[in-house]
C-alpha positions, 0 to 999 in steps of 0.5 A: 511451518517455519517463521522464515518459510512463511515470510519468505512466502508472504515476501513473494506474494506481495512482489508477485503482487506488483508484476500480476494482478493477485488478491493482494494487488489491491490493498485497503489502506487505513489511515485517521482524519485530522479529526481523529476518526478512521478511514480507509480506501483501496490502493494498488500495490505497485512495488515491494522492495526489501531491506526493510521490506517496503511496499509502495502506491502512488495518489493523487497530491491532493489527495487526503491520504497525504495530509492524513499520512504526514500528520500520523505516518504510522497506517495499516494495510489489509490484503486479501485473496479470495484464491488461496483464502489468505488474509495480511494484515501489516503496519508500518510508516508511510512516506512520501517519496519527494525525490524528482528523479525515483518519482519520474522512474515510476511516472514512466512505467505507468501504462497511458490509462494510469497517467490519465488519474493525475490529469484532474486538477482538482482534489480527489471528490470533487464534484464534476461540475465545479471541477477545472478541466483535466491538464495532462500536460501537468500530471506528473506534478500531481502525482505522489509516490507513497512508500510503505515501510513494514513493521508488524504482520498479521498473517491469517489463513481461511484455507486450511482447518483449522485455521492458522495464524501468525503475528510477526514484528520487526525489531531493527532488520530482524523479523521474529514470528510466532502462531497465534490463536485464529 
């Protein structure tokens, strides 16, 4: 299989993603604590953009991602479907999207339920019963636009036997790749 075949596969999985619900439509993000320690958590992979190739979420502003993702942008992403047995692993710089106008043109293709996460005034864990009530007037202002710049691929399929394996890097706009051991 040829790097640019594979990439070019792996691109229009992580679109497909953002337009139907796949095995990479939900990602686990992986960022550190203020703390040093690790943490991760499932986001939903809303867009994919190229040049760079670029993978978006939206949370919660008073999520902790934010704090974590500002103070050491570098994260990793892990994608996995159960349908073909593919594995992606990626890292990259996360950044958040401040621009008003780019975060109301996502707000508004969110579907009534997806607006509805942003109502809770409250940080993400809160406990519900000192928790303000939910002001759906003001979501939006709660709502941050994560963008994901990838830099380096881990690709890994458990479909086939054996196994294959690719690791791919950026340099600049360029990708290269090449198999590894699985």
């Amino acid at each position: 299989m040829d790097h640019q075949d594979l990439l070019a596969s792996i691109w229009e999985s992580l679109r497909a993603a953002t337009t139907q619900r796949t095995g990479f439509t939900l990602a686990t993000l992986a960022t550190v604590t203020a703390a040093g320690q690790p943490r991760a958590r499932s986001v939903i992979i809303r867009d994919f953009a190229t040049d760079p190739e670029r993978v978006y979420f939206a949370t919660h502003t008073a999520s902790d991602k934010l704090p974590e993702m500002l103070a050491r942008p570098t994260v990793a992403l892990m994608f996995y479907d159960a349908a073909t047995s593919v594995q992606l692993r990626a890292e990259g710089q996360a950044q958040i999207i401040e621009d008003p106008a780019e975060r109301h043109r996502v707000w508004d293709t969110l579907a009534p339920h997806s607006r509805e996460l942003y109502a809770p005034t409250a940080p993400p864990g809160t406990p519900l019963e000192t928790a303000d009530a939910p002001d759906a007037r003001t979501a939006f202002e709660r709502f941050a636009w994560i963008s994901i710049r990838l830099d380096r691929l881990d690709w890994l399929d458990l479909a086939t036997d054996p196994h294959q394996r690719w690791q791919f890097q950026r340099t600049g706009t360029t990708w290269t790749g090449h198999p590894v051991v699985p």
